[in-house]
N, C-alpha and C positions, 0 to 999 in steps of 0.2 A: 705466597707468604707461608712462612712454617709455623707449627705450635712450638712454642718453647717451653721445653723438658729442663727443670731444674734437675740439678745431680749433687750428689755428696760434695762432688771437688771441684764444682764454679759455685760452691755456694760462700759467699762471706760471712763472718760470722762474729759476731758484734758479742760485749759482756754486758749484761744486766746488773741492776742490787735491785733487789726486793727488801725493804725495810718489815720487819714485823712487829714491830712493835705496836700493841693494842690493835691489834686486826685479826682477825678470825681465821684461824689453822685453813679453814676449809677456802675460802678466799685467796689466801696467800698460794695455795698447791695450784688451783685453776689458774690464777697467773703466770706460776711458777710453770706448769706442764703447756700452756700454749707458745708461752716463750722457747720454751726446749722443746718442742715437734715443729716451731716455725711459722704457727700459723696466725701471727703475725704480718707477715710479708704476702705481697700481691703475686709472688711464685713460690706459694705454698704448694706442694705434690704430695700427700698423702703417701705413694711408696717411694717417695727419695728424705734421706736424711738434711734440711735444711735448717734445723733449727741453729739458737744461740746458746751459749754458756748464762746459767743464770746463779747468782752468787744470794744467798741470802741471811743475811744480818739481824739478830735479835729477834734469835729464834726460843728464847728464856722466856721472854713478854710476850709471847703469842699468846691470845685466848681461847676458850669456847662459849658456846653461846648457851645458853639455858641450864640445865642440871649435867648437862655431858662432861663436865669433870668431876663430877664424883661417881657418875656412873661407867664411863668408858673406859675399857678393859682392853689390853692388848693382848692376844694368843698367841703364842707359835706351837709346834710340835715338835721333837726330837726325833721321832721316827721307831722309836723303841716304844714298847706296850707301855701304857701308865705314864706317857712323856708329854702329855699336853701341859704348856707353863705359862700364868696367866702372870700379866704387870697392872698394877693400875696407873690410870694415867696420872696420878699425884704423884707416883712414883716414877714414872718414867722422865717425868719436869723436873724432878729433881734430881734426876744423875745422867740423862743424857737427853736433854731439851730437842736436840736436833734430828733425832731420831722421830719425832713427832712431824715434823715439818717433812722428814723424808720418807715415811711411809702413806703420808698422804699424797706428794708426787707421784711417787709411782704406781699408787692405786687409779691416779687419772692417766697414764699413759701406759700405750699398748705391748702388751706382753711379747713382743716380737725383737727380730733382732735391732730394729730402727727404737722399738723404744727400749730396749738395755745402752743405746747407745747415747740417746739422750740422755739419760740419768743417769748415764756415769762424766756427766757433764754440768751437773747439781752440786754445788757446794754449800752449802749449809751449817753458818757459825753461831754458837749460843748468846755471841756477846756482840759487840756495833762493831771491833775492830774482822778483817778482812787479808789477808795476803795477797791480795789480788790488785793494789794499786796499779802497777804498772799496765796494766791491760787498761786502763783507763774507762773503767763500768759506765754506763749511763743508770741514770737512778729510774726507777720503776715508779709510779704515782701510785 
């Protein structure tokens, strides 16, 4: 008898919805990032790409939990002297809600090529509506 080696291209690959609403940013991403690495399924491989598409809806009403919305800051750098640029996150709900939900996925998955590849497999919309009917999602509890 052999070991069975999942691989990128016998893996099938199902659509999710992650509903957010009234549920904790941080909750929503750990669902989010085991559904898109795969590990899910009872032929999970850590080095083969097996995950699913995950779609996720009312990403506006996502919460946090204790004082971390008036405290939590988001950084980036520009790369030029003096380019460090700070958002607060009251700010960042208010003009691009999905961005919250999507830099907390990919802070849970791994910086390698397998995970650029799930996360460009993350869809993520501010409001309940989806273009993703036809794929026929299963709903996430």
């Amino acid at each position: 008898m052999k070991t069975y080696m999942a691989n990128s291209e016998k893996t099938e690959r199902k659509w999710f919805v992650i509903d957010a609403a009234g549920k904790p940013v941080g909750k929503i991403a750990v669902a989010a990032a085991d559904l898109l690495r795969g590990k899910n399924k009872p032929e999970f491989t850590p080095n083969a790409d097996c995950g699913d598409f995950v779609i996720v809806v009312n990403a506006a009403s996502a919460i946090l939990t204790g004082k971390k919305a008036e405290q939590k800051v988001y950084r980036h750098h520009s790369g030029w002297v003096g380019g460090l640029k700070e958002v607060s996150y009251k700010t960042v709900m208010a003009t691009k809600p999905e961005m919250v939900i999507e830099k907390a996925v990919k802070g849970m998955i791994p910086d390698t090529v397998i995970g650029r590849a799930a996360y460009l497999r993350l869809k993520v919309y501010a409001g309940a509506e989806h273009p993703h009917a036809a794929q026929k999602p299963e709903l996430v509890k």
